[in-house]
C-alpha positions in Angstrom: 157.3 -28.1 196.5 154.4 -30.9 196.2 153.9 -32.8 198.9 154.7 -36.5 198.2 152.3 -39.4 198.6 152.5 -42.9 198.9 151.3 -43.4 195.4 154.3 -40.9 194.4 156.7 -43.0 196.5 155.4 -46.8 194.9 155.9 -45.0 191.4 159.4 -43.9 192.1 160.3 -47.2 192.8 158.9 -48.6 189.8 160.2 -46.4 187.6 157.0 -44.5 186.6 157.8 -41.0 188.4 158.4 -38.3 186.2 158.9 -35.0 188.1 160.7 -36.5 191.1 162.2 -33.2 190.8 159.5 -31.2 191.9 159.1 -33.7 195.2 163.2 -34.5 196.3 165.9 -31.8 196.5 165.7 -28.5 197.9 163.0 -26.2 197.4 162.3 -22.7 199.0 159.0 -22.0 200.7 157.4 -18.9 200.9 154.0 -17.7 202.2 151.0 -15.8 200.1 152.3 -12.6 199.9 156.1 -14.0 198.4 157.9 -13.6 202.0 160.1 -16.5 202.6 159.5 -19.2 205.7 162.4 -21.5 204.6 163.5 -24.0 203.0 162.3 -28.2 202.7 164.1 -30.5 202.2 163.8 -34.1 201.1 166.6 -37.0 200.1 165.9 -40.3 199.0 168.4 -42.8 201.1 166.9 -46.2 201.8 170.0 -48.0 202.9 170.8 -45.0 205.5 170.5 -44.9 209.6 170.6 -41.4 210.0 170.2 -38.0 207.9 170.6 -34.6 208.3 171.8 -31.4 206.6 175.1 -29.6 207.3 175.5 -26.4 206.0 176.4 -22.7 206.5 173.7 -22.3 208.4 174.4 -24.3 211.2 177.9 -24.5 211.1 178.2 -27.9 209.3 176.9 -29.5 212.6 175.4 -32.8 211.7 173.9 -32.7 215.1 171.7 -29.6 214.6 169.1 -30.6 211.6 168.6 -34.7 211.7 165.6 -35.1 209.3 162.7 -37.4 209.9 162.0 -40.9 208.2 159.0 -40.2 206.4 158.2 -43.4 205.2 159.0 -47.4 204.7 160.7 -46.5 201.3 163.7 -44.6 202.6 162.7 -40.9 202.1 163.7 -38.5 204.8 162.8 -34.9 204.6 162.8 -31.9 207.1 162.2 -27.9 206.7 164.0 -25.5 208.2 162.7 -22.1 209.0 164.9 -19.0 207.4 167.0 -21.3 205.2 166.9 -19.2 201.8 168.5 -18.8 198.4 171.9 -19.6 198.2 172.4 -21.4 201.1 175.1 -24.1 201.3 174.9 -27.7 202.3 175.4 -31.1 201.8 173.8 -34.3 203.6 175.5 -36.0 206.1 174.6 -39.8 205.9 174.9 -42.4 208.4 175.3 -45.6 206.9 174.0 -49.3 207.7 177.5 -50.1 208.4 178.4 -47.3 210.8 179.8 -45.2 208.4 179.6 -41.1 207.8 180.1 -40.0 204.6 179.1 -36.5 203.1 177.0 -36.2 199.9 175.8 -33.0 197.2 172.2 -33.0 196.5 170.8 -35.7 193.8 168.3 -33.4 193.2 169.9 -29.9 193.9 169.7 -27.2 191.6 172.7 -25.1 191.8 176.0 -26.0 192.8 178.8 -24.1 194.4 181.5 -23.7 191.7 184.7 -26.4 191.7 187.0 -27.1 194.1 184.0 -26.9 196.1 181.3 -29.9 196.1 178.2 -28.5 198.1 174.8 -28.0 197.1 173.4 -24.7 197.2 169.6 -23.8 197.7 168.3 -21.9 194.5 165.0 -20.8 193.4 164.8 -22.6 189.7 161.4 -20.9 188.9 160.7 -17.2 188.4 162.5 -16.9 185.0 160.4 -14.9 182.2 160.8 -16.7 179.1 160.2 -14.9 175.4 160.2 -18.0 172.9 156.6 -19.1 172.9 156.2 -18.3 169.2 159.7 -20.8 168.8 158.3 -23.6 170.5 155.1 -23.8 168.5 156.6 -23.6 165.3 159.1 -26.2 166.3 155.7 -28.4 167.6 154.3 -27.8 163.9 157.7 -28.7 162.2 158.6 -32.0 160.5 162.2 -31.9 161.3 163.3 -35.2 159.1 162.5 -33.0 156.1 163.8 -29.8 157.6 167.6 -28.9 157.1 169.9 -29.9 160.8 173.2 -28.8 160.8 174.8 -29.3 164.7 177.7 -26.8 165.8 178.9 -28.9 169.0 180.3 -26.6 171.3 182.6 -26.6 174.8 181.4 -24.0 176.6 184.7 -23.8 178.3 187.1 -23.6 175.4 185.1 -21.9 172.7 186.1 -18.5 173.9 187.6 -17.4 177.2 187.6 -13.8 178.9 191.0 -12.0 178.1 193.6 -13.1 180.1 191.6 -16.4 181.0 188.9 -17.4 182.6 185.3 -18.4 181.1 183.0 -16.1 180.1 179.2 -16.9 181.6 176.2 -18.1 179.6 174.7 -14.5 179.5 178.0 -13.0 178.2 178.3 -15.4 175.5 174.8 -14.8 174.2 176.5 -11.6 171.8 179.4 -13.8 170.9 177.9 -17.1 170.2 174.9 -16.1 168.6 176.3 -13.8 166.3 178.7 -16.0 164.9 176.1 -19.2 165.1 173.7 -17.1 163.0 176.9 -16.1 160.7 177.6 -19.5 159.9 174.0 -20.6 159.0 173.7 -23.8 161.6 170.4 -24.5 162.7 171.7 -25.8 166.6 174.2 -25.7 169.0 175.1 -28.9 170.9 176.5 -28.0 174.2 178.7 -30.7 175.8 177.3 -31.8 179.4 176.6 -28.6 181.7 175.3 -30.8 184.3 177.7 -29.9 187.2 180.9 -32.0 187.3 183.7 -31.7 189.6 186.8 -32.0 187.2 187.2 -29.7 184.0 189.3 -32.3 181.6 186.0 -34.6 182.4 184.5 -32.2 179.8 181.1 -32.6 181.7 180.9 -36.4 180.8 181.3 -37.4 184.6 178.8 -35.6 186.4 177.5 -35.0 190.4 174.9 -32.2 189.9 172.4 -34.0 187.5 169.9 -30.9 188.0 172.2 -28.5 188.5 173.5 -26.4 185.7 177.5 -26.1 186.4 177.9 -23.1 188.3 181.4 -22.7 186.2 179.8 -20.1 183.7 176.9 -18.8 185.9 173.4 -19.4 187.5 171.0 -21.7 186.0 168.6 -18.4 184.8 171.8 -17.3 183.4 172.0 -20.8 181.1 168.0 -20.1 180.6 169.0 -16.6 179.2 171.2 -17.6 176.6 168.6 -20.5 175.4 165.9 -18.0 175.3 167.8 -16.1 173.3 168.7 -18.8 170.9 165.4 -19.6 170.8 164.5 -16.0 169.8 167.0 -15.7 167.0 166.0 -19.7 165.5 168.6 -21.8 167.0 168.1 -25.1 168.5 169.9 -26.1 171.9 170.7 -29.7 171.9 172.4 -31.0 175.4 174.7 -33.4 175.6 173.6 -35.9 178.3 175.5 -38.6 180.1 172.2 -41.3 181.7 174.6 -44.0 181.7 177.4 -43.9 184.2 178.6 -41.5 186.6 181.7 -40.4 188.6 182.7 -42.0 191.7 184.0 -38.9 193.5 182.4 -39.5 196.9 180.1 -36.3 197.2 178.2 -37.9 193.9 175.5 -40.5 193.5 178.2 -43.0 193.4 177.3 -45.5 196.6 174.8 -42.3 197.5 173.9 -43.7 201.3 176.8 -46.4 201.5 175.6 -49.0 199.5 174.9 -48.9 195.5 171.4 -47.1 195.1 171.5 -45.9 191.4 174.4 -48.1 190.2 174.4 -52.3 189.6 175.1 -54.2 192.8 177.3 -56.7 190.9 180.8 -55.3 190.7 181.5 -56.7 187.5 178.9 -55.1 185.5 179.3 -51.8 188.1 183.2 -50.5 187.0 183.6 -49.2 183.8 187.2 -49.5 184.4 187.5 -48.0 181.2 186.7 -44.6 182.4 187.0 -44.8 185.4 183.5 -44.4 186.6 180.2 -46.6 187.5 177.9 -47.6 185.4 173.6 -47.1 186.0 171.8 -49.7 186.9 168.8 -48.4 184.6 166.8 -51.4 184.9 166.2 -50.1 188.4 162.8 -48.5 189.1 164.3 -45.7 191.0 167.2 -44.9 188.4 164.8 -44.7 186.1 162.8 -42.6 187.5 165.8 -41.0 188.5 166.5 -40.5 184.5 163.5 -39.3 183.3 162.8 -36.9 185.9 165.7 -35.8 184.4 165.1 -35.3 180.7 161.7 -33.5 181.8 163.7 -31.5 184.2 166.1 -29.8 181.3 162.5 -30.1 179.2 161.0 -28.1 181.7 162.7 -25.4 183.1 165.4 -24.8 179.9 163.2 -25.4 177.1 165.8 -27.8 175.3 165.3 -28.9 171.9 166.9 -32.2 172.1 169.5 -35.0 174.1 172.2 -36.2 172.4 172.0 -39.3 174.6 176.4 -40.3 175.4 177.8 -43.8 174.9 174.7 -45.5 173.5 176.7 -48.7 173.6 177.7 -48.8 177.1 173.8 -49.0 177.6 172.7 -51.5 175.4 175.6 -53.6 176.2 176.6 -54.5 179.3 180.3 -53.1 180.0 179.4 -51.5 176.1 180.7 -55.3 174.6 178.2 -57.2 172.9 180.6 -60.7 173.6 179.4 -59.7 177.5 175.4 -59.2 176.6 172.7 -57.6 175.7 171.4 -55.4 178.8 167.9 -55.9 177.9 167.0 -54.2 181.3 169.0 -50.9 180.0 167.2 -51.0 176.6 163.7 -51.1 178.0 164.8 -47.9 180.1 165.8 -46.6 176.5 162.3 -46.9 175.0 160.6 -45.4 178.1 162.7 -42.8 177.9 161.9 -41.9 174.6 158.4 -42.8 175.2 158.1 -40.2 178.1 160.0 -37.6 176.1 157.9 -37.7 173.2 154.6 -38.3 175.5 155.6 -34.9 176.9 156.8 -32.8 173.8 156.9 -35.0 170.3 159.3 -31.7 169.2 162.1 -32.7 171.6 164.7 -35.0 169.5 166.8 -38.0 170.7 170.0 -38.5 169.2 171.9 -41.9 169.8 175.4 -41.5 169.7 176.0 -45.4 169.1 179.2 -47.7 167.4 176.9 -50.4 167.1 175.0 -52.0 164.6 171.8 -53.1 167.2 168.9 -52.5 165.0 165.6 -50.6 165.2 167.8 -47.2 166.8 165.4 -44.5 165.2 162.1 -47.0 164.9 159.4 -45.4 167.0 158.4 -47.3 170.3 155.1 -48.5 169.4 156.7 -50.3 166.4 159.1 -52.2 167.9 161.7 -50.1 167.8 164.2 -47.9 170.9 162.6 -44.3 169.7 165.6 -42.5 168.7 165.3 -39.5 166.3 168.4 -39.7 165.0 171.6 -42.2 164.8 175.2 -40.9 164.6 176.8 -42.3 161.7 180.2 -43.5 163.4 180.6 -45.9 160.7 180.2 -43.1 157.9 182.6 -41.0 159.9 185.3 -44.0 160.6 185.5 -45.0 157.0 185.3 -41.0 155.8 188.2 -40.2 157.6 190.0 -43.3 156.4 189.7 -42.5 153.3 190.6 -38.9 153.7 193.9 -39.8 155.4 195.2 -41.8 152.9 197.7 -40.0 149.9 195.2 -39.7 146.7 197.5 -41.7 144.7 196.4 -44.6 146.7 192.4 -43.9 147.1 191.5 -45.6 143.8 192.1 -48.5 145.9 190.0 -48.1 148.9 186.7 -46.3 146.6 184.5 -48.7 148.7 185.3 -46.7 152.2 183.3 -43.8 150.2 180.2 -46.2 148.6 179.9 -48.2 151.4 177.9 -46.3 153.7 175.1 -45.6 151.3 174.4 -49.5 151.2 173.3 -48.8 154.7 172.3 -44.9 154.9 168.8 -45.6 155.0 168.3 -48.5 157.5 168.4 -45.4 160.4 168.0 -42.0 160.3 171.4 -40.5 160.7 173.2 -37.8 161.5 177.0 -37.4 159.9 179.5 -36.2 163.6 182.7 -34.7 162.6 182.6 -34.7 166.4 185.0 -33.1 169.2 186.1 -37.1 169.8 188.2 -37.1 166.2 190.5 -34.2 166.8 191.8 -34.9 170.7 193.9 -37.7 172.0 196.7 -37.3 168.8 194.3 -38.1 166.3 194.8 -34.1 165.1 192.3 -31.5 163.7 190.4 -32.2 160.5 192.9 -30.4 158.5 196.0 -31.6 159.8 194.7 -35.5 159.1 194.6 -34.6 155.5 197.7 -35.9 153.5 199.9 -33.2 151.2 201.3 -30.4 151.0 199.5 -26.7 152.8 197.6 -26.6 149.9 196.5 -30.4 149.5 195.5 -30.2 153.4 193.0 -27.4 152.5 191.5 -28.9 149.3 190.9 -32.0 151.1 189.6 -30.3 154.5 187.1 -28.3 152.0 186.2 -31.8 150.2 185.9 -33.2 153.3 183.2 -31.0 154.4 181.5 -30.8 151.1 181.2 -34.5 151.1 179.4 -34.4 154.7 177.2 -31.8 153.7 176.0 -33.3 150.6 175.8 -36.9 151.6 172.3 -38.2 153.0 172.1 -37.6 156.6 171.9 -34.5 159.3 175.3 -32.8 159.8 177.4 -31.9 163.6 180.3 -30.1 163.2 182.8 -29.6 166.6 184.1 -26.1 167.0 187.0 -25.3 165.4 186.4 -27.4 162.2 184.7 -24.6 160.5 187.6 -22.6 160.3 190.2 -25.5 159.6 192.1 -25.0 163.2 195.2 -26.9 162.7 196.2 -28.2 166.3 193.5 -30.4 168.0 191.3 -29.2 170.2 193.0 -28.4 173.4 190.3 -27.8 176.3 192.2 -25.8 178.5 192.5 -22.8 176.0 190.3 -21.4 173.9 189.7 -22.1 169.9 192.9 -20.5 168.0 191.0 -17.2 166.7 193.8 -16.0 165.4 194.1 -18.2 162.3 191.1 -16.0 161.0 193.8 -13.4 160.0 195.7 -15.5 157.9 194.3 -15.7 154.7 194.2 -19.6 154.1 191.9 -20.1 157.0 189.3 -17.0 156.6 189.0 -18.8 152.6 188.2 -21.7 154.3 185.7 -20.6 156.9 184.4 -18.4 153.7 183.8 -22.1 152.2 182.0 -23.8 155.2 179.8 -20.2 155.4 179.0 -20.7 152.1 178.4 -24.7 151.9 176.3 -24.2 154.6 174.4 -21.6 153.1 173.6 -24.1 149.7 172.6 -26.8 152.3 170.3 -24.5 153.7 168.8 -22.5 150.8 168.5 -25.9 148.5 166.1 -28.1 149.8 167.0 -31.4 148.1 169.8 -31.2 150.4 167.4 -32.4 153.2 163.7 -33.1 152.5 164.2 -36.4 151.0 167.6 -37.3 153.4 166.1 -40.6 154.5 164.2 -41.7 151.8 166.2 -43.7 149.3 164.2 -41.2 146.5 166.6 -38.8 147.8 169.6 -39.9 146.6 170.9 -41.5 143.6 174.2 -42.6 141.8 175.7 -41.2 138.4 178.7 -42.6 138.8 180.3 -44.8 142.0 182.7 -47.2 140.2 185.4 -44.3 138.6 188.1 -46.1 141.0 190.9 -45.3 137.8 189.9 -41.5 138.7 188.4 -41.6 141.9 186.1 -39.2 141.0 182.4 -39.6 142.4 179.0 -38.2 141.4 175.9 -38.3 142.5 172.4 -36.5 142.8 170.6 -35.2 145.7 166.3 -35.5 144.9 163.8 -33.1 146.3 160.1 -33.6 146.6 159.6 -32.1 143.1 161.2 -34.0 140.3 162.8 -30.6 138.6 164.5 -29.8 142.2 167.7 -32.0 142.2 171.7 -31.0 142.0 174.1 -32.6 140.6 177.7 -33.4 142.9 180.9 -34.2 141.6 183.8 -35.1 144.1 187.4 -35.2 142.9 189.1 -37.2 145.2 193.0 -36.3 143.8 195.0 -33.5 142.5 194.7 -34.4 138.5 192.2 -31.4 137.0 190.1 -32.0 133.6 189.0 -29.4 131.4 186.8 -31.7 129.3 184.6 -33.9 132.0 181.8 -35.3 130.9 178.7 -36.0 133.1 175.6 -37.8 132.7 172.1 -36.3 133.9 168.5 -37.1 134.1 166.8 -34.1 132.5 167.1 -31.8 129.8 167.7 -28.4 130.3 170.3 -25.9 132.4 172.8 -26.6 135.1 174.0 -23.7 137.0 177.2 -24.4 139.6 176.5 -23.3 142.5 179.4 -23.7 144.7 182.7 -25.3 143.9 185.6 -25.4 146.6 188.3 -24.6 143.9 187.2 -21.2 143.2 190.1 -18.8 144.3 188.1 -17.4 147.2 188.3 -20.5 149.2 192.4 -20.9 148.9 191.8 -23.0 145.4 193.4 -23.2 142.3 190.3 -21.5 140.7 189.0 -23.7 138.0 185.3 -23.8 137.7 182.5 -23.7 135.6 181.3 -20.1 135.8 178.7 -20.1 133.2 175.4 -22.3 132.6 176.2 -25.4 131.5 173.5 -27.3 128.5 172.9 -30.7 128.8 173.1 -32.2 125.3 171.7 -35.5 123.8 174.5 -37.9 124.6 174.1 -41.3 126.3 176.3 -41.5 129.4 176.2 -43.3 133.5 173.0 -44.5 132.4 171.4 -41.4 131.2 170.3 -39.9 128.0 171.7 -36.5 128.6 175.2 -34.9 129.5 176.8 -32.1 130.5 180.4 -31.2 130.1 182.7 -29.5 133.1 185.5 -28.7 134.2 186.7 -30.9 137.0 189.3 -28.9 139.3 191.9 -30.6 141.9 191.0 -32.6 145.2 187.3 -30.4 144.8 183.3 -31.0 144.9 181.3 -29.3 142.8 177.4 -28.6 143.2 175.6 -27.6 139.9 172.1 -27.0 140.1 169.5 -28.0 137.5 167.4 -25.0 136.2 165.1 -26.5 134.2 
């Protein structure tokens, strides 16, 4: 534990503290030869009268360790001799108004599992990592021309232990993996694992900031199964919540009786929408707070990447733009990404934001918030509008489709088919799609090939890529069982195999924000609703061509226009028999001939099967 110095203590304040973490919290002390002499600890609580530690150590007498004041700022600290790993405690605060309350750890690192809310002592260094060779290649990679594809995952629900309960991080290291590296994604985004105290939260109304949740294991546990992703090429993206937090009253909410992290004006304080408090991140100390944070997962868990939660809520006060721009929370943005990037330029941001503030994925220095990527809400809202509707009725909405490319290249985006569009009655992917059984597949399969050839990285929530047909219910895990019934293992063939072409077939992704990247053949077939399209690579002979049949009518005599001469080769069409279609498709190599058509000087002639997207690569 480094001592802490009055220069440390000013830059807390200021916001400007980076590894508060390695000065607050708990942190074991041992002598030269590894033997343990106990434990110090230190808490930040300006407002308070009185701290000490109550634990199982000393009988959760408050009157046994009172720790001392140790300086003008409000830090108190105090070590106590013998105190070792997995020790239990919380501090017992005094307030300026009299009051005693009882509060977990800001900084602990390990928490005892739910109902319980104590803190538990933990050593956090020691573990032996093995993905050295991963992190410089992912310093040397230029991930806006490398292929992303996001499996977002609940740790809790993805698979349980027969006969309930959750499986821990290091048992699902030969589930998860496996069937990550199966499907071809190139990350996993875990929903919050900071320590929360309610399950149906999902981890978006954390306590334990530091503190991995003890609900599937020990922190080296959580370190295990990212070194092993690491080792087998998947990223680990965390989902992470800097903007409000719970107000169960062993959290940070009023932390020493008064509000410390949060706003001191009530109005802008309850997000009554949620139930919870929002940051004040304008505050020096929250700040600091924050980014000791992000260098803290950085640090000790090696993480790829923060999909930062409710973007909005930041940038707007109460997340309504009519209420104001918090221009105090932005600046905390850019720092953030500043800092981030000042420590690893490999670690991405992702801004899951509904708004249209501009400038999301500009870097810092040139003017913008320094966001890697953007999530496309608006792509997914009008997608899924579109999708829902009967086909018979599309040719009159085309626009919810062309729309979003008018926009797809003022941000770098990623497309979510997120775990927030199949809860709450909306219904799985599948289920939204109109029709019969077999109209609900061909349109979940369009869906998906849409997504995956449309400009942009790709998330996909768990459960989509075998079309589960209830929403996803958190208490229980994903509905595995579908996989024996023949409609869904053709489906989860079809997202295998999608995902392979987006990964072997690098127009898919080199050019994905860079207008070059992408261009129309035809966007204005409203009669048919039939769309097509061609995704640009670097080289000018490495394009495809994607057609996208939006209802059930088929056509055995299509005709295409194309940009070269030569031979186009389908590489993947979601009709084929194998995926549940109706299995028409263009098995052989297809000749463009010399006929003027969208544009172009050349054409090729297809078959166009029912509610399908077709890929057909040029050959040359």
């Amino acid at each position: 534990m480094k001592q802490i110095s009055g220069e440390d203590l000013y830059l807390y304040n200021e916001g400007k503290l980076k590894e508060a973490y390695k000065h607050f919290g708990a942190h074991i002390i041992k002598d030269k030869d590894g033997n343990l002499l106990g434990t110090r600890f230190r808490v930040y609580a300006p407002h308070a009268k009185i701290v000490s530690i109550v634990g199982d150590f000393n009988n959760w007498d408050s009157r046994t360790h009172v720790l001392e004041k140790e300086d003008e700022f409000g830090v108190f600290k105090l070590f106590i001799p013998n105190i070792g790993e997995w020790s239990r405690y919380k501090y017992c605060i005094v307030t300026s108004f009299g009051q005693t309350i009882f509060k977990a750890d800001p900084f602990a690192f390990f928490s005892d599992e739910r109902p319980e809310t104590s803190s538990k002592v933990y050593e956090i260094d020691g573990y032996d990592w093995h993905d050295a060779e991963y992190l410089e290649k992912r310093k040397q990679k230029n991930h806006k021309e490398s292929k992303l594809s996001v499996y977002e995952v609940h740790l809790g629900s993805w698979m349980t232990k027969p006969g309930g309960g959750f499986h821990k991080y290091n048992e699902l290291v030969d589930y998860l993996i496996p069937y990550v590296l199966e499907h071809g994604f190139s990350h996993i985004e875990f929903m919050p694992l900071a320590e929360h105290p309610l399950d149906e939260s999902w981890g978006y109304q954390g306590t334990g900031y530091f503190s991995a949740t003890s609900r599937f294991g020990v922190p080296k546990d959580l370190m295990y199964l990212i070194d092993k992703c690491h080792e087998n090429n998947i990223g680990v993206i965390f989902d992470w919540v800097p903007g409000h937090t719970c107000k169960d009253p062993h959290g940070l909410y009023m932390f020493d009786g008064e509000p410390l992290y949060e706003y001191e004006d009530v109005k802008i304080r309850e997000n009554e929408v949620w139930g919870t408090v929002n940051f004040d991140l304008s505050k020096g100390t929250t700040k600091s707070f924050m980014i000791s944070n992000a260098y803290f997962w950085m640090e000790y868990f090696h993480v790829d990447g923060f999909r930062i939660d409710a973007v909005s809520n930041i940038i707007y006060y109460l997340g309504n733009m009519h209420v104001g721009t918090n221009h105090g929370a932005i600046e905390f943005l850019k720092d953030l990404s500043y800092a981030v990037k000042e420590k690893d330029h490999s670690v991405l941001l992702f801004a899951e934001d509904s708004t249209a503030y501009p400038m999301l994925t500009t870097g810092v220095l040139d003017g913008g918030i320094g966001f890697d990527y953007k999530w496309n809400m608006g792509w997914m809202n009008d997608t899924l509008e579109y999708f829902e509707k009967d086909p018979i009725y599309r040719k009159y909405h085309h626009d919810l489709i062309t729309f979003g490319l008018v926009y797809t290249y003022s941000e770098r985006f990623i497309l979510p088919l997120s775990h927030d569009e199949v809860v709450h009655g909306k219904k799985s992917l599948v289920d939204k799609m109109p029709g019969d059984y077999w109209q609900k597949f061909a349109n979940y399969r369009l869906l998906l090939g849409l997504q995956f050839m449309h400009p942009g990285k790709k998330l996909l929530f768990m459960g989509g890529e075998f079309a589960q047909m209830h929403e996803w219910k958190d208490k229980e895990e994903l509905d595995w069982f579908l996989l024996e019934y023949p409609l869904h293992k053709r489906a989860n063939l079809f997202v295998r195999d999608l995902i392979k072409v987006y990964n072997h077939h690098s127009c898919f992704y080199e050019l994905d924000h860079d207008p070059k990247g992408f261009r129309w053949i035809d966007q204005s077939n409203y009669d048919q609703s039939i769309f097509s399209f061609i995704r640009q690579g670097k080289d000018d002979n490495n394009f495809c061509v994607i057609i996208l049949n939006m209802t059930p009518n088929a056509y055995n005599s299509f005709f295409v226009g194309v940009p070269k001469k030569g031979t186009y080769e389908e590489i993947l069409n979601s009709d084929k028999d194998q995926y549940g279609g109706s299995d028409v498709y263009n098995g052989l190599p297809i000749q463009a001939m010399d006929f003027n058509n969208h544009g172009f000087s050349q054409s090729i002639e297809i078959k166009v099967a029912p509610l399908s997207v077709a890929i057909l690569k040029y050959k040359g």
